[in-house]
BAMARLO-512788 format. One record per residue (C-alpha): residue number from 1; x, y, z. Coordinates in pm, 1 decimal. Layout:
# BAMARLO-512788
+-----+----------+----------+----------+
|   i |       xx |       yy |       zz |
+-----+----------+----------+----------+
| NUM |        X |        Y |        Z |
...
+-----+----------+----------+----------+
# end
This chain:
# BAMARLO-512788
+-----+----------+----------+----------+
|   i |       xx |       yy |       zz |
+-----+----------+----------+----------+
|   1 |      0.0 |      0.0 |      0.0 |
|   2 |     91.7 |    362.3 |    -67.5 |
|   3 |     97.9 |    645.9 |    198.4 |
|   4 |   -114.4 |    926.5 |     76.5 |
|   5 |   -118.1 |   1299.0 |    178.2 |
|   6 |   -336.6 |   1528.5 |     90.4 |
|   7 |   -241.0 |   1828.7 |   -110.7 |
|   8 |   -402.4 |   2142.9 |   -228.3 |
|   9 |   -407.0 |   1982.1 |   -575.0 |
|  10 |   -489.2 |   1679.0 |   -434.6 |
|  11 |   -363.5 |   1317.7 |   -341.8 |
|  12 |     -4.3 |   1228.6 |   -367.2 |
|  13 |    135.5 |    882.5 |   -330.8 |
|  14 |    423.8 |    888.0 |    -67.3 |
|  15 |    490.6 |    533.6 |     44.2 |
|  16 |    318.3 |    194.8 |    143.2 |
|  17 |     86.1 |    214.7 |    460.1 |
|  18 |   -160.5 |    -24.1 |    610.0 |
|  19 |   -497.1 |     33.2 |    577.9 |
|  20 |   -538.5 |     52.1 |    977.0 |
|  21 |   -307.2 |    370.6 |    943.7 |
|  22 |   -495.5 |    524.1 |    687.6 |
|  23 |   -722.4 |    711.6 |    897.4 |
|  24 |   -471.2 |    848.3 |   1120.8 |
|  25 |   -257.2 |    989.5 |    808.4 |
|  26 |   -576.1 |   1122.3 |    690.0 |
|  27 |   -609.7 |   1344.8 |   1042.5 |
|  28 |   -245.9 |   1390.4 |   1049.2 |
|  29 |   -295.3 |   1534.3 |    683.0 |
|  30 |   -571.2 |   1727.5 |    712.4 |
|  31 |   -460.8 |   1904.3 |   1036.6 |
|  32 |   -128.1 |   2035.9 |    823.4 |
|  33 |   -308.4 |   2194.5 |    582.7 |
|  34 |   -535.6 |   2320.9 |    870.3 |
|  35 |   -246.7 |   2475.5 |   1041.7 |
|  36 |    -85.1 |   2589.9 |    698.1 |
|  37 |   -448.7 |   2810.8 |    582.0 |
|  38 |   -452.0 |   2917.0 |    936.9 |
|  39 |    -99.4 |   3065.3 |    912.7 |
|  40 |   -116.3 |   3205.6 |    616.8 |
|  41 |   -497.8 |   3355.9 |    679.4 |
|  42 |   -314.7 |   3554.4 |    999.9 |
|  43 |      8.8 |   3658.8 |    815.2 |
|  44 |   -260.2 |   3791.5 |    498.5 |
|  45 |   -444.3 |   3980.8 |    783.2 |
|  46 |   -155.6 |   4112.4 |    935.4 |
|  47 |    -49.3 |   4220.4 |    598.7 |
|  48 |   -394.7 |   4398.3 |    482.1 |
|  49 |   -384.8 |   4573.0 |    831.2 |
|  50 |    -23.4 |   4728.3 |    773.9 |
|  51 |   -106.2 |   4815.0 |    454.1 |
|  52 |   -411.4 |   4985.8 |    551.3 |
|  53 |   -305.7 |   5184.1 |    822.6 |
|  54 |      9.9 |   5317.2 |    631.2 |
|  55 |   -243.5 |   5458.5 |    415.5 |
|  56 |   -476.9 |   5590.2 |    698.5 |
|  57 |   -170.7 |   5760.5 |    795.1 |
|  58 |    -72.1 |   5940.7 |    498.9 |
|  59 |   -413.8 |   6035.3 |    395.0 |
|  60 |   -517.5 |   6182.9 |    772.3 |
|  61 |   -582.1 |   6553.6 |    780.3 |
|  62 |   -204.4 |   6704.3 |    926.2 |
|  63 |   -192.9 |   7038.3 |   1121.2 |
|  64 |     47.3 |   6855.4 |   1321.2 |
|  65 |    118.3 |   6519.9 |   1271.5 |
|  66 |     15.9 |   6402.9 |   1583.6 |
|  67 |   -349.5 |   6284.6 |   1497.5 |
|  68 |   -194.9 |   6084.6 |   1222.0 |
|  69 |     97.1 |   5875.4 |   1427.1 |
|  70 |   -152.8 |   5794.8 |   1679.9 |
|  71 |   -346.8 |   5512.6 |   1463.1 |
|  72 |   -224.9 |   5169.0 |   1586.1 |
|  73 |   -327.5 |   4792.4 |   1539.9 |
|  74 |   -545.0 |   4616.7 |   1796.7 |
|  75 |   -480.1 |   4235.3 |   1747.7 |
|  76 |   -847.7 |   4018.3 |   1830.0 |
|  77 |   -785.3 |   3679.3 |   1792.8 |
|  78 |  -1102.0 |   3591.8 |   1961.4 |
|  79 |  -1297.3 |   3301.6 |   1895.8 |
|  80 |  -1021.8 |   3172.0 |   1630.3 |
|  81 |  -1085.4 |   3494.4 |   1419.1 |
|  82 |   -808.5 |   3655.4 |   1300.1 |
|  83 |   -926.6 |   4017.2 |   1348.8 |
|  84 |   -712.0 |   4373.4 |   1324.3 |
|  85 |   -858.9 |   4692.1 |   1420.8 |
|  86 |   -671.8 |   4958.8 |   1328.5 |
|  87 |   -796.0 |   5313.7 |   1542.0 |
|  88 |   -668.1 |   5588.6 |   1684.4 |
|  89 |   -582.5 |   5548.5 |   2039.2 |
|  90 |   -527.4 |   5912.6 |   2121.2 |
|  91 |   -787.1 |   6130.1 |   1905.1 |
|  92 |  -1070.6 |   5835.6 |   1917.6 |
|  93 |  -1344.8 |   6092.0 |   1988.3 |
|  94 |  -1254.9 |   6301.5 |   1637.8 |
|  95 |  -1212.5 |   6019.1 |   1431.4 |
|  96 |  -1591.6 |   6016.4 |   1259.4 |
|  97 |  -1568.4 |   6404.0 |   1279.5 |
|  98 |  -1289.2 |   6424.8 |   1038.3 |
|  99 |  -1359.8 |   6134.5 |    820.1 |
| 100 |  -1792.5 |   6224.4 |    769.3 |
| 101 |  -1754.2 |   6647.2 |    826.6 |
| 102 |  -1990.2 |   6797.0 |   1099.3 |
| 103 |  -2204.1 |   7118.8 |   1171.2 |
| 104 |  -1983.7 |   7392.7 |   1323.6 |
| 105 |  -2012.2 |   7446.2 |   1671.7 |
| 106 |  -2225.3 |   7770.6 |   1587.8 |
| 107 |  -2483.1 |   7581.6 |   1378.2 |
| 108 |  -2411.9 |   7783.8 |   1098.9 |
| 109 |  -2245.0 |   7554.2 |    818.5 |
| 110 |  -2086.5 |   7234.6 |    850.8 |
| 111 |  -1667.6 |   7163.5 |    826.7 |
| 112 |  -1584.0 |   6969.5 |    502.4 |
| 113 |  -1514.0 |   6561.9 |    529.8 |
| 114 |  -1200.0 |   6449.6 |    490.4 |
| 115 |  -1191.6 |   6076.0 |    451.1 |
| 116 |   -874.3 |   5906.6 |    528.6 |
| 117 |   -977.2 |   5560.4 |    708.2 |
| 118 |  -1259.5 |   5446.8 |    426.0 |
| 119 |  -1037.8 |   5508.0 |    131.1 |
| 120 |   -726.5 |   5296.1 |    280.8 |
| 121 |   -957.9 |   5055.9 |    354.7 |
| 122 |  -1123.8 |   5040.2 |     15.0 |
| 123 |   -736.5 |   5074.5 |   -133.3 |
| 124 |   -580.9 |   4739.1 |     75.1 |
| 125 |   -882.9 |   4561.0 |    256.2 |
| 126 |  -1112.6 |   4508.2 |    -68.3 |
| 127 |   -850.6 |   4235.4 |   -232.1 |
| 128 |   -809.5 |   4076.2 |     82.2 |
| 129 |  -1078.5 |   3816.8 |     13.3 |
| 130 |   -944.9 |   3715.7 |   -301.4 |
| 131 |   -600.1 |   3658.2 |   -101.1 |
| 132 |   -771.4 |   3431.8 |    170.1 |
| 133 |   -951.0 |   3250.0 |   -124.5 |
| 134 |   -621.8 |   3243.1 |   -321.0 |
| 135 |   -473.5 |   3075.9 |     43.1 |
| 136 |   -749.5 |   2839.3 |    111.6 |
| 137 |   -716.5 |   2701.4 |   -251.8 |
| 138 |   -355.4 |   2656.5 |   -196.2 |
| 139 |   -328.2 |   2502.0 |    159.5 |
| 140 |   -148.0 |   2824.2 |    271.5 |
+-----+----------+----------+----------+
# end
């Protein structure tokens, strides 16, 4: 008999094996490419969320500088999702303000958007599903 292992094109012959080993190359198989689409699912993530907040960064409004350096990361890997928020930890409370515009604090007009977190994201984080497909077709 031939030892199999499954690949993201498929079977492979490796080498003989018993048949009352089969099933536990099959697990043994199977959790590989498990752990392989997992790793590369997180390291995709991680990527996207780089990506995106580099861009958050250089599109943020800059009087000076500070709003923009304060966006960071927040890693959720809750639940076995593989989550990145990317805010700003300082300015949190002006965030929708700058990105949607508001009324002035008179009432009389409103101060202009200036969208910075929605384009990034629409730049970097729309492909990312294509890349997890692209990783979950491959084993990783």
């Amino acid at each position: 008999m031939r030892k199999l292992r499954l690949h993201a094109k498929g079977w492979r012959q490796m080498a003989n094996i018993p048949i009352d080993r089969l099933a536990d190359e099959l697990t043994q198989a199977i959790r590989e490419y498990t752990e392989d689409v997992e790793m590369g699912v997180r390291k995709a993530v991680e990527k996207t969320a780089r990506e995106v907040l580099k861009e958050a960064q250089a599109l943020a409004p800059k009087r000076t500088g500070e709003y923009a350096k304060t966006f960071v990361i927040t890693k959720d890997d809750s639940y076995g999702v593989a989550r990145r928020i990317i805010w700003n930890k300082k300015h949190y409370r002006r965030v929708h303000l700058l990105e949607f515009g508001h009324v002035k604090a008179n009432g009389e007009g409103r101060v202009k958007e200036r969208p910075h977190l929605r384009p990034a994201y629409d730049k970097y984080g729309a492909a990312l599903p294509d890349e997890l497909k692209r990783i979950i077709e491959n084993g990783g």
